[in-house]
Structure formats: structure tokens, C-alpha cells
N, C-alpha and C positions, 0 to 999 in steps of 0.2 A: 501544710500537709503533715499528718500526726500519726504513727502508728502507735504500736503497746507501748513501746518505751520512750514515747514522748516524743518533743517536737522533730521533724526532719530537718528543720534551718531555713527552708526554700518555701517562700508566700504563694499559695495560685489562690486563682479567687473562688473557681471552679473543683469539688470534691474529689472529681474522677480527673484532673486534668496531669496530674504527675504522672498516674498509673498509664495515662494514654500514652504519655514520654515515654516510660519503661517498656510502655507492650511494643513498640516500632523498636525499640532495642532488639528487644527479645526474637526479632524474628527472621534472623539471619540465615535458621535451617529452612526460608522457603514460606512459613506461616508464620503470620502473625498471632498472638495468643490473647483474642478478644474475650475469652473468658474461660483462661486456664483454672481450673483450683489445684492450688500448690501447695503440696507441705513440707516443707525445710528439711532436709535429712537430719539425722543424730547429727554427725559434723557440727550443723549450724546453729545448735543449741548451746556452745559454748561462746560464752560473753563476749571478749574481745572478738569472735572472728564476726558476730552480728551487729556489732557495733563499729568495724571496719567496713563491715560489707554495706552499711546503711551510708556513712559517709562517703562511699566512693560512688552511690546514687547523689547524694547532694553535688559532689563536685561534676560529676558527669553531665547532671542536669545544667549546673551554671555554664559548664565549658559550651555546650551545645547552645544553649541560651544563647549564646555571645557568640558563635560561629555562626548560627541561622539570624544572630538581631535579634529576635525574639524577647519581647517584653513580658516578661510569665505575669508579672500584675495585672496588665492591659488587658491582652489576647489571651488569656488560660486554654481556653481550646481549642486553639490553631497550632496542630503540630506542623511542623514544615512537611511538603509534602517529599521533601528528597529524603529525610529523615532515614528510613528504616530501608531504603537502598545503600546511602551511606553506610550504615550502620553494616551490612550486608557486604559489599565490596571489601570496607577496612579490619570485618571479620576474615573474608578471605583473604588477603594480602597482610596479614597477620598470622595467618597462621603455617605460613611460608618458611620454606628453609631460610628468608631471609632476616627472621629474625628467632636468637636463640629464648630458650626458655628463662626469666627472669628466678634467680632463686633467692635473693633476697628482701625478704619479706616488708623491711623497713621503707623501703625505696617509695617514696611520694610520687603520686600521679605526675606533677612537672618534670621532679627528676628524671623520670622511667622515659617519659616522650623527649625530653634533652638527649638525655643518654643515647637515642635511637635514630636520632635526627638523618642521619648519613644512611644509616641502612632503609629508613623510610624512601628518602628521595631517590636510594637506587633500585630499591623494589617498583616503585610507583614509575619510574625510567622500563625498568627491566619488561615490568610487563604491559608495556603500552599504553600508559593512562597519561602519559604528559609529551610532550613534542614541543619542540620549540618553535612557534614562526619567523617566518622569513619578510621581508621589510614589505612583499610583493600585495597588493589589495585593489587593484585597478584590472579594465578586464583586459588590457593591452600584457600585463604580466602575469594575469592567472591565466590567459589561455592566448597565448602564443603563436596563434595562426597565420601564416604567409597567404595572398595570395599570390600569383602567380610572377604576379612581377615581383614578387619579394616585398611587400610593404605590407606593416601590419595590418591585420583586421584594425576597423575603428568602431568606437557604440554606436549602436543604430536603435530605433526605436525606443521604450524604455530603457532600456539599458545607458541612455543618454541623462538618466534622473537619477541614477545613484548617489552622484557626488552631493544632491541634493535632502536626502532621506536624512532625518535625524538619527543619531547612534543613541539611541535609548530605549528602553523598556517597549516593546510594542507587537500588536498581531498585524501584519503585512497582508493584503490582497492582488495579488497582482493579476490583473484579464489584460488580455492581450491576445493578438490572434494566432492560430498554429504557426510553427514556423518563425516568430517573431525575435526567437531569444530571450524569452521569460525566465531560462532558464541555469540561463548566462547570467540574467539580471539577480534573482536569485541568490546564485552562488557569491556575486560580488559584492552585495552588501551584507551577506551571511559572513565572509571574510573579513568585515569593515568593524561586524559587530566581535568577531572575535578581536581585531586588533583592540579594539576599544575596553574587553577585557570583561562586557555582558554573555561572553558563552565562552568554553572551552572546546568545541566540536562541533561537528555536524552530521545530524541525519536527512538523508534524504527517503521518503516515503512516494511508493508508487503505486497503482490501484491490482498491477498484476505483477507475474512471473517474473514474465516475457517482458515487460517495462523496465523489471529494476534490474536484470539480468542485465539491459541494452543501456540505463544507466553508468553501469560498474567502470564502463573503459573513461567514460568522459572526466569519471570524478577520480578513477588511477593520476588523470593525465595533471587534472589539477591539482590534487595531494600533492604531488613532487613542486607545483610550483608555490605553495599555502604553506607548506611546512619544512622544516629543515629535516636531513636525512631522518628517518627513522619513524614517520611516518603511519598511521595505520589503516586503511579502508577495506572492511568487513563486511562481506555480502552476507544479507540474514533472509531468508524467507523458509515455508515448508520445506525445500527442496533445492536446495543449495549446493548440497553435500558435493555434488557430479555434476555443479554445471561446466566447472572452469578446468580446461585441462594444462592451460598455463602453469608450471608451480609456482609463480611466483604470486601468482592470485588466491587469494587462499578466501577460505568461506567459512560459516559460523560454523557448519560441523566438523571443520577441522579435518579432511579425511586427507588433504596433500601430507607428505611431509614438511615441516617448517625448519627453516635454519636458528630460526632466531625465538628467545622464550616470550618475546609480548607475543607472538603469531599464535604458538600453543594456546598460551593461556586464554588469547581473548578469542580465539575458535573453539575451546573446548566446550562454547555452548551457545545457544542461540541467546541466551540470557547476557550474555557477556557483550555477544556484539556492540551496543549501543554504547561501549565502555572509551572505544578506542577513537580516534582524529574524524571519518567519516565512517557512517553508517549508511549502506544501502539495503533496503527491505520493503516489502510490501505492506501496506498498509495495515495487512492483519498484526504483525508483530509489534507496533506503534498500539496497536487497541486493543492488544492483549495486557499491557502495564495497568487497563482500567477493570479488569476483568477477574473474576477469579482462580486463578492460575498460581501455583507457586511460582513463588520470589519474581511476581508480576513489580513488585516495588523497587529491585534492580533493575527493569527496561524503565519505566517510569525515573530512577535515577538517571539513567543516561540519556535519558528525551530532556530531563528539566535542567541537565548542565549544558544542551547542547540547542543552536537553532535549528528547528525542528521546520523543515520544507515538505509539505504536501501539497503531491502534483494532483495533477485532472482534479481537482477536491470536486468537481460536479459529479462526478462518474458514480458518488455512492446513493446507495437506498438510503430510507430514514432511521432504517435502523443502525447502520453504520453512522452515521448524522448522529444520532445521540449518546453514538460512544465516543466519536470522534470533539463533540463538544465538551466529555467528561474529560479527555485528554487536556482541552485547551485550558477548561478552566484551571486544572492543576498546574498548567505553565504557566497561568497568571498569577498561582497564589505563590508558585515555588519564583518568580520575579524571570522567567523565560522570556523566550523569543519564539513567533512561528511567525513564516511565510507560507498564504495556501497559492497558489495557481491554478489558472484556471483558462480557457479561452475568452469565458465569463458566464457570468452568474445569476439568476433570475435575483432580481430584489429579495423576495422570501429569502433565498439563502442567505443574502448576504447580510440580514437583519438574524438573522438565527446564530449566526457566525461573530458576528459583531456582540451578540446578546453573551454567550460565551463569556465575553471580556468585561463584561458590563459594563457594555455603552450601546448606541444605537446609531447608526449609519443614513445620512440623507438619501434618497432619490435623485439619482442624476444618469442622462446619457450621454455622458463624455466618453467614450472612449478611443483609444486603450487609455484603464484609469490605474492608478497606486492608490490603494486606500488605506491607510494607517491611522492604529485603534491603539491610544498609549494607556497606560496604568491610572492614568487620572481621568479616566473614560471622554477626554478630548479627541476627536478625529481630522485627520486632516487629508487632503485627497491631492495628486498631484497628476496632473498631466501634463502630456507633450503641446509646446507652445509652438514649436521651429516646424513648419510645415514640411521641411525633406527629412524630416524621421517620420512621419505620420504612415502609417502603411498604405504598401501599394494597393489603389484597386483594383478589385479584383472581381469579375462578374463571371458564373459559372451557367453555363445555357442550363435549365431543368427540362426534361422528359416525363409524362407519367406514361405508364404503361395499365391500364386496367382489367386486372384479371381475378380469377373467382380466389377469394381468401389468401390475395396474394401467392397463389401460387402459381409459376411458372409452366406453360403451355408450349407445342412443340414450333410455334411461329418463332416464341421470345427466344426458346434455344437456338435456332436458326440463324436471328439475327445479333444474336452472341459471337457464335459459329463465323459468320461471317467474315467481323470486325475482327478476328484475331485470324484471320487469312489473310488477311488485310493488312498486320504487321504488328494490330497492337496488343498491350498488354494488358490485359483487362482484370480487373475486380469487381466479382459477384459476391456481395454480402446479404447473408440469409439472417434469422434473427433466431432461428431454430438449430440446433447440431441437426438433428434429422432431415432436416430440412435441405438443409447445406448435405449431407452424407449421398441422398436421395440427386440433389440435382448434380453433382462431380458423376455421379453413375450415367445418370443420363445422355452430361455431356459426351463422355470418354466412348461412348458407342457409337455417338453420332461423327465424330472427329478424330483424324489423327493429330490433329495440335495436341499437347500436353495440355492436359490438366489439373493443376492442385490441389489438394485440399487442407486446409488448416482451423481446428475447430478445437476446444476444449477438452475434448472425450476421447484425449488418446490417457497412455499411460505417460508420466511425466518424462522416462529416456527417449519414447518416442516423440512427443511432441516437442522435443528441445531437441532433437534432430530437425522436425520439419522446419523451429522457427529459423534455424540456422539456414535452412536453406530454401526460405522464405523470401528472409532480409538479403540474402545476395543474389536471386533471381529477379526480384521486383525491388530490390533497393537503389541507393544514392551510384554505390561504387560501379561504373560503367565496365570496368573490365569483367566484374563478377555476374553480370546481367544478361541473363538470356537473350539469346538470339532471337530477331523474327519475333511473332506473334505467340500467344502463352492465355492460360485464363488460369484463375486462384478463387477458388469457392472457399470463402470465409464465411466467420461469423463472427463476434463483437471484439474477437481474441484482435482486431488490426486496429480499432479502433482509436487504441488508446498508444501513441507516444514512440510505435515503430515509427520509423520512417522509410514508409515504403512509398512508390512512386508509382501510378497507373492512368495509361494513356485515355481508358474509359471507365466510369464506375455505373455498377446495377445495383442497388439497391433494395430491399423490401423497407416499408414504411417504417418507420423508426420515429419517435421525439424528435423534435427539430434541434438537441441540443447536441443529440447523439449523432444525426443526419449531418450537422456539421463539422465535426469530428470526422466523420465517412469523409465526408468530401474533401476535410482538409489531406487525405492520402491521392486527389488526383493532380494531376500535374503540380508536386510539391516541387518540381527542382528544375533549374532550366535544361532544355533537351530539345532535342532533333523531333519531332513527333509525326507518327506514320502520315499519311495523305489520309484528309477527312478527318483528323483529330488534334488539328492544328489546336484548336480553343477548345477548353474543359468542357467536356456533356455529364451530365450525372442524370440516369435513367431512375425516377422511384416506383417502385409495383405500392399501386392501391387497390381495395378492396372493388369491385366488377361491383356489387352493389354495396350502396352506403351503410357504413357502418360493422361490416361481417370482414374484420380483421383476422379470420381463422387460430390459430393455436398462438399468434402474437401477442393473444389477448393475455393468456398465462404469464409472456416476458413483461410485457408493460402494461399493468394493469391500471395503468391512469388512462381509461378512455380520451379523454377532453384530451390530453396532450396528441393523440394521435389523430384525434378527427380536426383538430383545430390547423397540425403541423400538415395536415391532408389538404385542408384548405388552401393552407397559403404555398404547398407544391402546384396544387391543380390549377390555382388563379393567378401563377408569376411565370414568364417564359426562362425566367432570369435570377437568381441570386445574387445580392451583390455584396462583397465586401469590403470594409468593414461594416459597415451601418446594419446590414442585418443580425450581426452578433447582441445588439442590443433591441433594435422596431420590432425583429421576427421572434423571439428568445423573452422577452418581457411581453410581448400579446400574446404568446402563446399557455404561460404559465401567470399569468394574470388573474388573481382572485374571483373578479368579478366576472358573468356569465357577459358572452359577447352578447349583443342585440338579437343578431340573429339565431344564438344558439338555445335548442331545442330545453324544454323542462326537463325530459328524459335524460339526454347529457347534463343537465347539471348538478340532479341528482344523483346521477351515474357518480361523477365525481366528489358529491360530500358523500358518499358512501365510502368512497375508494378513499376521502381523506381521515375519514371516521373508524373504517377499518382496518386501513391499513397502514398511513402511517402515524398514525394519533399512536396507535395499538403497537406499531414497531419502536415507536420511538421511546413511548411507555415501559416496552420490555428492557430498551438497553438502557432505563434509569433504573430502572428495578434491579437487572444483573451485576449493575456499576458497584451497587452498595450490599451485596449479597456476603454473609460473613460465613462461609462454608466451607467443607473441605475440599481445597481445592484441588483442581484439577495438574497432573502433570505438566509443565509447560514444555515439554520435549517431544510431546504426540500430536498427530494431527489433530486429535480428540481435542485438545485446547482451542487448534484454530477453529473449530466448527462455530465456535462460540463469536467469533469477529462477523457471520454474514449470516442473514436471516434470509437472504435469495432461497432459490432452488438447490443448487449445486451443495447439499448438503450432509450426501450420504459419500462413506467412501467404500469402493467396489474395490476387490483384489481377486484380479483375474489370476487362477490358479490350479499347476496339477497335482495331481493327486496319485501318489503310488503309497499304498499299502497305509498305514495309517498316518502319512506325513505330508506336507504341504510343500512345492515347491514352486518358483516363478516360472513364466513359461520359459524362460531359458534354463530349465531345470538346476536354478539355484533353491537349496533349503531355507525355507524359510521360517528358520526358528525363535521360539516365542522365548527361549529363553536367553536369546542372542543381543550385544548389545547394540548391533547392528540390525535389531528386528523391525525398531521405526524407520530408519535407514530404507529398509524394502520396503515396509509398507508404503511411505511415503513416494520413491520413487518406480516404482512398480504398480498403484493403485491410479486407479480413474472416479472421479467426480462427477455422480450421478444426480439426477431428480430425485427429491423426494417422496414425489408420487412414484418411483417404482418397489417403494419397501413391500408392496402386498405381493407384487410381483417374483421379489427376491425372498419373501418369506420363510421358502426351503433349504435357504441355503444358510450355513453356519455364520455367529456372528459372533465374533471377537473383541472385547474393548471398542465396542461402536467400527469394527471393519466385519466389510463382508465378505467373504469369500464366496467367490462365483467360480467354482469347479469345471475347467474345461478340459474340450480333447483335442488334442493338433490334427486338424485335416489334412491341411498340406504346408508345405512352406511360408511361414508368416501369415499362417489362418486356424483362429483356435473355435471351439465352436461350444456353445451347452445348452442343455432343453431343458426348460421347467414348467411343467406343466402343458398349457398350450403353446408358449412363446418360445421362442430360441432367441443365444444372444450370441454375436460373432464380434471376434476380436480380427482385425485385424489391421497391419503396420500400416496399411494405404489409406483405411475408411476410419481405424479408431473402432470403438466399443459401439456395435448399430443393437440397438434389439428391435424384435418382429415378430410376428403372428410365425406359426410353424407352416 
């Protein structure tokens, strides 16, 4: 490597490969400086300080060489990819009251890091980045559960193969069935692999809100038993800031007071989260580090020190899929750990997932399976041998109900009606908010039983009310659980990892991966169950004529999943588990066209593969490697960039007096406040993107919209545009409608 003044000292084999070293230095404000042009101030034109400055890139480069391993002869352009988060954190935590200003000039790079040794490791104490563990790595010690007779919980199902998993380099799969303790399993050789001294932390990744929220307590409970005092687990998602009113629970925005300075520091950003012992977050925050976002290369630091758990991994589109593979491959290059979980997984995924790592995974229907993908692209699979861990079966009666475009008629409300006079608890899941907004109205006129509804399209304080009182109406804890008979109009928001409990489930047609998922919320937990609903029923609405899946078509645009998942509802009286997690879940996402099925459907499908997700997955390789200015990572405006769904305009319902903006609780909602994301975030609703012609009129801000309304009455706001009107309100959420 040679500038004007001759050799630098340091051999690459590659032209540009030093300057790629120095640009991940360089970008500790956030960017990276992929093609800065620099010119030295006066200052740097006197000899010795250029000629100091040039050696202190040679020693900088070898120290790092030798902290990452890195052979610069060998590999010239493989930067590490933890590189320029490193660089990033030890720029912050250097630039600390912890350590004073160096003023003599003589002092050699060894020296200066000797000299500092003590204030290092208290800073690095001070603000949360090290913890010590505790001897505890079994799941009798990480979670401590009594039952009643006082004897510990013991492993059950997978969680019986821990002690069996190699401690080394590798991507983990684990299927299993809901409820199984995947979760458990997880965590305990997440713990095994930190004793072993391949990760320093843990992230756990969830697909929603309301998932990683309901994560937070489990992974409190085992922090205290994983780490000696001091401890750190960081809730990160958009909208964090107001979920916990505990203070001792604190969240990436930092808005509790903290007693202690790692709290501060490692809440002063969402950026930070992933710094500290466990990380909890929605998946979007995990596939923002591959994205273009400032200082995306600090969460990508703390995902590739840390074993990196992602749940439901089936739950995403392809386009999440192609960010989520750009995540993985960088844990492979940075020498990580990830575990995905899953219920299970059609083959495709798991060969896409597998490919990530570069290796390739066999075809097998063992399950519940462990499939482990190590660095030398060997795999090895492990399942349960001992027949009393093998899950119970479990066979669920099916119902179909057929009605025009799957939508509900006043027989099906009826016999809704009924069954919850009846005593039970019932779950109607719709696949549309409107949908779901539309049938809660219905019911609630035809009945005095209560009615809920729980769907996407509230504003974030309101819908983390209803989930709260969601989860303790239709949950585990029997004291918190309504009385008597109850109905809950949802949509996909329950789908995923609550654990809610319901004596009857309704359904509109869904993917058979997703339908099992529904059904894993009916009789999750043993209980008393009304008269007539002794044994699990699951009712599915299908199309009244073949094929006219009405506005569902918009949510799942893979036909063949729905006519196929149609099929095997209409021709089983029965689902049984486990074995259907694999016969039903693999025929139904199966490549080839069935015998029977139509040329139309299978065209229908390489189109939907052709356009959609060939073309989504395309865009998130494209955006992966994108060198531009990037985007804030403190605004929703960043996460828009993690989902290529619908849900991807954001709406701010808002009043208006005189030329200023306020939330409908008439707080100011000022732009130049540093609490402005703060409201937007937690104040704004998550709209279609087919309504932007709709909202056309209305002011738009840094990609938010402002939807101007007027309070009607008590927790009802209202606005017209044009021909349409749109009502907010705390019961229904955001409805829009014809005037």
C-alpha cells in the first residue's frame, strides 16, 4: 500500500483493500465514506505530523489484523464485518468523561492503551457492555419453575437435546410444535454457547410489537439467573419508549428515569440496544443493520457479538427473507451464532436459510427436527429418540363454513352468538382490519355478551391498551380471565406468540402455515371447558364459489397456497398433530403442480413467483448494497425500509388549531421537538398503501401524514376528504368509508 511519500509498511494484495480498512474506521459519525474526496488542512502539511499520522494507520491496521485474525495477504478484501461498529462504540466510549485528554505527544500507541487499561474496563463495566456470568446454563437453573408440588420443571421435548448440540460456530433451526418450549430450548444453549465463550449476549428477534413486548418478562426473569448482578435486557422496537411502566424496566428510548449509567447510556438510542447482555426487538431493528440507515453498522455490531434468536422466522414475506439472509450471511462471515424458530418450515425455506450459510440441508420428515448448519458447511440433524418427549397428539375437529368471499352472513353471527351464551370464549379471526372493524359492529348489536376487537390500525397507546387487556381476558392467568362466555374479533395481530387461550376458534381462509398458528391459540392450556366444547373445533370460512377469495386475495397473494390449504380443510374432518405440521405444510407449498390442479392455478402461481417474490427478494438485494445517504435510524421513516407488505404509509391522526398541530389528546406536536418521533411514533397508525390517492390532501411530512380531524364526541374523532370520511376511534381503531 504506497502513497506520495512512499511505502506504507503494510502488504495487501488488493489496490483499494487498506483504504476499505480506513473507510469502516472512518465512520463512526453514522456514515461510512465510500468515496469521500479529502484534502488535508494546512495543519497536515507539516512533515513530522504526516508522517506520524501515516504510521499510526500502519499500526492501527496491524492491531486490528490481529484482533479480527485477519490475514491482509490472504483475504485483502474481507473487512470484518463487526469492524466499523467497533470502531463506532470505542469511538463512543472514548470519548467519555472516562478517559481524560492525552497531552503528550511522545506517548506510543502501546503505551497510551497500557496507561488506560483500568479506566477502559471501568468504562466498558460502567456502561453496560460486560457482565459477568453465573456458573447457571441448564434449563432447571435458567428458569426455575415450581410446580405445584414444589418440584422442578424437567426438559421436555427438544429441550431434552441440548446437552447434545455442539458448542461451536453454527445456524440452528429449530421446528417444533406451538407450545412445545422452543423457546426454553433456545435460550439454553444460547447460554451454553456464551459459557463456551463463542458470543458475549443475546438478541432475541420477534416478528411484531405485541410479541417482543410479551417476550421482555421471560428474558427479565432469566437475565437475573444468566448473569451476575448488573445485568442488562433492552427492549428496542419503533415504539418502546411508553410501553413499560415498571421503572425498573427500561427501553431503548430511555424515557424512565435510570439509576444506574450503563441504563442511560445503552437506552439513549435504539442503536445502542443490541450493545448490552439481552436484546429484545422486532425483527425490523435486526434488518435495519443491513440496510441503509446511519450507524446501521453499530446494531450489526451487536447482532455479530451476540447469538442472534429469531422467532416465527416463517411469519415473513420474501422480501423480509432477503434481508433477513443478508443479516445471516454477515454472522457467518463475522464467525456468529443464530437460532431461527419456527413451528416448521416448508423445505424451500429451509434450503434458502441453509444457503445463507453456505451449505445445503437434506429433505427429511422427522419431526420435531434440530438442524445445525456449521462454518465448514457440514450439517447435522438431531432428533427426539425417547418416545415420552415426542409431542402429544393432538387432533383438532375442522368445520368449513361456505359463504360468498368469505364473508360472514347473519346465520354464521347467530351461531357465534350462540356458543358464547353458551359460556365460551371464542376467537373470530378475519384476514382484513375492515373486515374484523365491520364484523365487532355487527356482533355488538346483535348481543349483549361483550365483544372485542383487536386489529393493527389503532394508534400505538391505544392498541397496547387493548393488548393488555387482550392477554388477561383470553389468557393463561385464570384469575385475570373473564367470566362466562366473551368473543374477540381479531386479525393476524394474535397469531403470532401471545398466548391466548379460546374455547372455539373462526376463522377466514388463511395459508395452512398461518391457519396453524390460529389454531395453535385453541385450547392451548388445560382447563374446565364450557358443555359442547370439551374437544378443539376450528370453523374455516371458504369461498361459496371456487376460487373468489374476495379482498384476501390482496393479503395472500399466493393463490395455490390458499386453494390447495382449501382443499385439505374441505376433505379432513380432522387435523392431527404433529404429523400435519410436516404431510399438510410441505404438499401444500410444494413446487410441483398437484395432479389435480388446474393450468390456471399454476400459472396463477409462477406469476405470483415471478412477480412477487423473485422482484421482492431482488429489491432487498439491491437495497442491502445501496451506498447512499442514508436515512435517520431514529424515525419510523428508517423502519418502512424492513417491510415491503402493505402496512406501509404512516398516518397521524391530528388537531388542528390555528397553524399548529396537536394529538388528539391535544398535545403539541412539535417538529422541532426532540420528542417529535417520540409522537409520531406513538400517536401514528399504519395504513395501506393503496390509500395514498385517498390521503392525497392531506399534509405530508418526512414520509408522515397528517389526517386532520375533529372530535365528535368522547373518544371519536372524525375527517372528510373528499368523498370518503375517516373515524378514529379508541373501540374500532382508524375505519375509513364512503361518506
Amino acid at each position: 500500500f504506497i502513497d506520495e511519500m512512499g511505502l506504507y509498511g503494510v502488504d495487501f494484495c488488493a489496490e483499494d483493500a487498506a483504504c476499505e480498512w480506513m473507510q469502516q474506521v472512518a465512520g463512526h459519525h453514522g456514515v461510512i465514506p465510500y468515496s469521500a474526496n479529502y484534502e488535508a488542512p494546512a495543519v497536515f502539511e507539516q512533515t513530522f505530523i504526516t508522517e506520524r499520522d501515516r504510521q499510526a494507520r500502519i499500526d492501527w491496521i496491524r492491531d486490528l489484523s490481529l484482533l479480527f485474525q485477519v490475514d491482509l495477504n490472504a483475504v485483502p478484501e474481507t473487512v470484518p464485518p463487526m469492524l466499523a461498529g467497533f470502531c463506532s462504540v470505542c469511538d463512543w466510549i472514548g470519548s467519555s468523561e472516562h478517559f481524560a485528554y492525552e497531552t503528550n505527544p511522545e506517548i506510543s500507541l502501546a503505551d497510551y492503551l497500557n496507561s488506560r487499561a483500568v479506566q477502559a474496563n471501568e468504562a466498558l463495566t460502567a456502561f453496560g457492555l460486560l457482565a459477568q456470568l453465573k456458573t447457571n446454563e441448564t434449563l432447571e437453573t435458567l428458569f426455575p419453575l415450581y410446580t405445584p408440588a414444589g418440584l422442578l420443571y424437567k426438559p421436555r421435548g427438544l429441550q431434552t437435546l441440548t446437552e447434545q448440540l455442539p458448542l461451536v460456530q453454527n445456524l440452528t433451526l429449530i421446528e417444533a410444535p406451538t407450545g412445545s418450549g422452543k423457546t426454553e430450548t433456545a435460550l439454553v444453549y444460547a447460554a451454553k454457547l456464551l459459557h463456551q465463550g463463542l458470543a458475549d449476549s443475546i438478541i432475541f428477534a420477534l416478528p411484531t410489537q405485541a410479541t417482543a413486548n410479551a417476550m421482555l418478562d421471560r428474558l427479565e426473569a432469566m437475565a437475573d439467573n444468566l448473569f451476575a448482578e448488573g445485568a442488562n435486557v433492552v427492549l428496542a422496537h419503533g415504539k418502546s419508549g411508553l410501553k413499560i411502566a415498571n421503572a425498573d424496566r427500561q427501553t431503548a428510548q430511555g424515557q424512565e428515569e435510570a439509576s444506574q449509567q450503563a441504563v442511560r447510556w445503552l437506552t439513549a438510542s435504539k442503536k445502542r440496544a443490541f450493545l448490552g447482555q439481552i436484546g429484545v426487538c422486532t425483527i425490523d431493528q435486526v434488518l435495519l443493520s443491513v440496510l441503509p440507515v446511519k450507524h446501521k453498522f453499530v446494531r450489526g455490531f451487536g447482532i455479530q457479538k451476540s447469538v442472534l434468536i429469531v422467532d416465527e422466522v416463517h411469519a415473513y414475506d420474501s422480501y423480509m427473507y432477503g434481508l433477513l439472509e443478508a443479516v445471516l450471511r454477515l454472522q457467518h462471515q463475522a464467525g456468529g451464532c443464530a437460532l431461527l424458530l419456527s413451528a416448521t418450515l416448508p423445505q424451500q425455506q429451509r434450503e434458502d436459510l441453509a444457503r445463507s450459510w453456505q451449505a445445503e440441508v437434506e429433505i427429511t420428515k422427522t419431526y420435531p427436527l434440530i438442524t445445525q448448519i456449521y462454518s465448514n458447511q457440514t450439517t447435522r440433524c438431531f432428533a427426539i429418540t425417547d418416545s415420552r418427549h415426542l409431542p402429544e397428539r393432538r387432533e383438532v375437529a375442522l368445520e368449513s363454513w361456505k359463504l360468498p368471499e368469505l364473508q360472514f352472513n347473519e346465520e354464521s353471527l347467530q351461531k357465534i352468538i350462540d356458543a358464547a351464551e353458551q359460556g365460551a370464549k371464542i376467537a373470530v379471526i378475519c384476514n382484513l382490519v375492515a373486515d374484523a372493524q365491520d364484523l365487532a359492529q355487527r356482533l355488538a348489536k346483535l348481543t349483549d355478551i361483550a365483544v372485542d376487537l383487536f386489529h393493527s390500525r389503532f394508534r400505538f397507546i391505544d392498541r397496547q391498551q387493548k393488548e393488555v387487556t387482550v392477554k388477561a381476558l383470553y389468557g393463561k392467568d385464570v384469575s385475570k380471565r373473564a367470566k362466562g362466555g366473551r368473543i374477540l374479533v381479531a386479525t393476524q395481530v394474535v397469531e403470532q406468540s401471545l398466548d391466548l387461550d379460546f374455547d372455539w376458534l373462526i376463522t377466514q381462509l388463511c395459508p395452512v402455515d398461518l391457519l396453524f398458528q390460529r389454531i395453535g391459540r385453541l385450547h392451548r392450556h388445560p382447563r374446565i371447558r364450557p358443555a359442547g366444547f370439551e374437544q378443539p373445533r376450528c370453523v374455516v370460512i371458504v369461498p361459496e364459489q371456487a376460487q373468489k377469495y374476495g379482498n384476501s386475495e390482496y393479503v395472500y397473494e399466493n393463490i395455490r397456497a390458499l386453494w390447495r390449504t382449501e382443499h385439505f380443510v374441505c376433505n379432513n374432518d380432522s387435523v392431527v398433530f404433529p404429523e400435519a405440521y410436516r404431510d399438510w405444510i410441505e404438499q401444500v407449498y410444494q413446487q410441483q403442480p398437484w395432479q389435480d390442479e388446474s393450468s390456471l392455478m399454476t400459472e396463477a402461481y409462477d406469476k405470483y413467483k415471478r412477480e412477487v417474490q423473485e422482484v421482492a427478494h431482488g429489491i432487498a438485494k439491491t437495497v442491502t448494497k445501496f451506498k447512499v445517504e442514508p436515512l435517520p435510524d431514529e424515525s419510523d421513516k428508517a423502519t418502512t425500509l424492513t417491510r415491503d407488505g402493505e402496512m406501509n404509509l404512516t398516518l397521524l391522526p391530528v388537531l388542528k388549531h390555528q397553524s399548529k398541530f396537536y394529538t388528539l389528546e391535544n398535545e403539541w406536536v412539535d417538529k422541532q421537538s426532540k420528542q417529535y418521533w417520540e409522537h409520531v411514533s406513538l400517536n401514528s397508525v399504519g395504513v395501506p398503501k393503496s390509500w395514498e390517492t385517498s390521503l392525497s390532501a392531506c399534509i405530508k411530512k418526512e414520509g408522515v401524514i397528517y389526517l386532520v380531524m375533529q372530535k365528535m364526541k368522547e373518544d371519536i374523532w372524525q375527517a372528510e376528504l373528499g368523498l370518503e370520511q375517516f373515524l378514529y376511534s379508541v373501540l374500532l381503531g382508524l375505519v375509513r368509508d364512503k361518506k
